[in-house]
N, C-alpha and C positions, 0 to 999 in steps of 0.2 A: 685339651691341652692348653696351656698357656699364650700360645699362638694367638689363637681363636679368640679369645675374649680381647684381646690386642686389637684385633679386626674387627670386632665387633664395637672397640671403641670409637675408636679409629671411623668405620662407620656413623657413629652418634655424631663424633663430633661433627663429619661432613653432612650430615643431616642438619643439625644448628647451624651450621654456616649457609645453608640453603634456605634455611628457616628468614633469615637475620639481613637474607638481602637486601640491603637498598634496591638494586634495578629490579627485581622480584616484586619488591612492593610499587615501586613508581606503574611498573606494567600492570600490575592490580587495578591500584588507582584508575587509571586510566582506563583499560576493561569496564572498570566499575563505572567511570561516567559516560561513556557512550554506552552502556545499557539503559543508563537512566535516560538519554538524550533520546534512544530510539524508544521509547515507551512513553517518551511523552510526546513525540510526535507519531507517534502511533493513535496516543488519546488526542489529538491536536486533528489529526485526520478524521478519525470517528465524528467527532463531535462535527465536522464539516460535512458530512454524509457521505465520508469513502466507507469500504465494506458493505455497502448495501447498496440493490438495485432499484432506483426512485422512478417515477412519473414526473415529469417536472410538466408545470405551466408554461404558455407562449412567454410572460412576462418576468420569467424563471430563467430562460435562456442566456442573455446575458451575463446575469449578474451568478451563477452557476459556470459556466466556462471563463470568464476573466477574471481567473483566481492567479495569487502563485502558489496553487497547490499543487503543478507540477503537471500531471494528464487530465484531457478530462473526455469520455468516449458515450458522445450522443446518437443513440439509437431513435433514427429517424420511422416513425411504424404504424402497421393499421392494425389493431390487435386481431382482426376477424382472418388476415391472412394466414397461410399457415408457415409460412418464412420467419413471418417474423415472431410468431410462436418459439419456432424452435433458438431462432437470436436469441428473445427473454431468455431462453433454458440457460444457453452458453454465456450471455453474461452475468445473468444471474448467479452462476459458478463462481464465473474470473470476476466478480464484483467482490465477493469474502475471502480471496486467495491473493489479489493483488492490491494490496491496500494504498499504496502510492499512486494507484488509476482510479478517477472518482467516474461511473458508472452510473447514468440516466437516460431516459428515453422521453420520448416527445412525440405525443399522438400526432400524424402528420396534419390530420384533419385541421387538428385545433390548433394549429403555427403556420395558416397561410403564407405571413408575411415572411418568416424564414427558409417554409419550404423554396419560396416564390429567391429569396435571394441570395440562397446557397444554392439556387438550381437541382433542387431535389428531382431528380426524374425516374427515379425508381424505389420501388420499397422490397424490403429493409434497403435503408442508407444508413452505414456507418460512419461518423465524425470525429477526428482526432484532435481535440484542441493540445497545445502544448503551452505554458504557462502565458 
């Protein structure tokens, strides 16, 4: 019937108008740059060695946790244990799932002087730097 095709205009047009938004597009826009914003510091992370679980060096320490890269979770360890075996499993995981946490570990052996001034007294020792 002739109805119908009325509503079905009626329809298109509201459809165009939906099209044609300004705030439609402003909220676009905007979507559109915090996508790009979180993909580049996503590649901004990567490139700083978040998503992977590293070995850092004694002389590594430092300059590795006083970042402002936001967390940073040093695994204190003596690989022969078996503690600290299964730590490696676990953050080896939460190192490529939480990319805003940068993830390393630090043979204890070989960082006397930091075991010695964090008061490392047991192994695994978990560390949470925060920027």
């Amino acid at each position: 019937s002739m109805n119908d095709d009325n509503d079905d205009d009626n329809d298109d047009d509201e459809f165009d108008d939906l099209l044609n938004d300004p705030e439609l597009d402003d909220l676009r826009e905007h979507r559109l740059d915090q996508m790009k914003l979180a993909h580049e510091q996503k590649l901004d992370r990567l490139s700083k060695g978040h998503g992977q679980y590293r070995t850092i060096a004694q002389d590594e320490f430092l300059p590795e946790c006083n970042t402002n890269d936001g967390l940073v979770v040093v695994h204190f360890c003596q690989p022969s244990f078996e503690r600290c075996q299964i730590m490696d499993q676990h953050l080896q995981t939460l190192a490529t799932q939480y990319l805003e946490c940068k993830f390393v570990r630090l043979l204890a052996e070989k960082a006397p002087f930091f075991v010695q001034k964090l008061q490392v007294r047991t192994l695994p020792t978990l560390l949470l730097f925060h920027r």
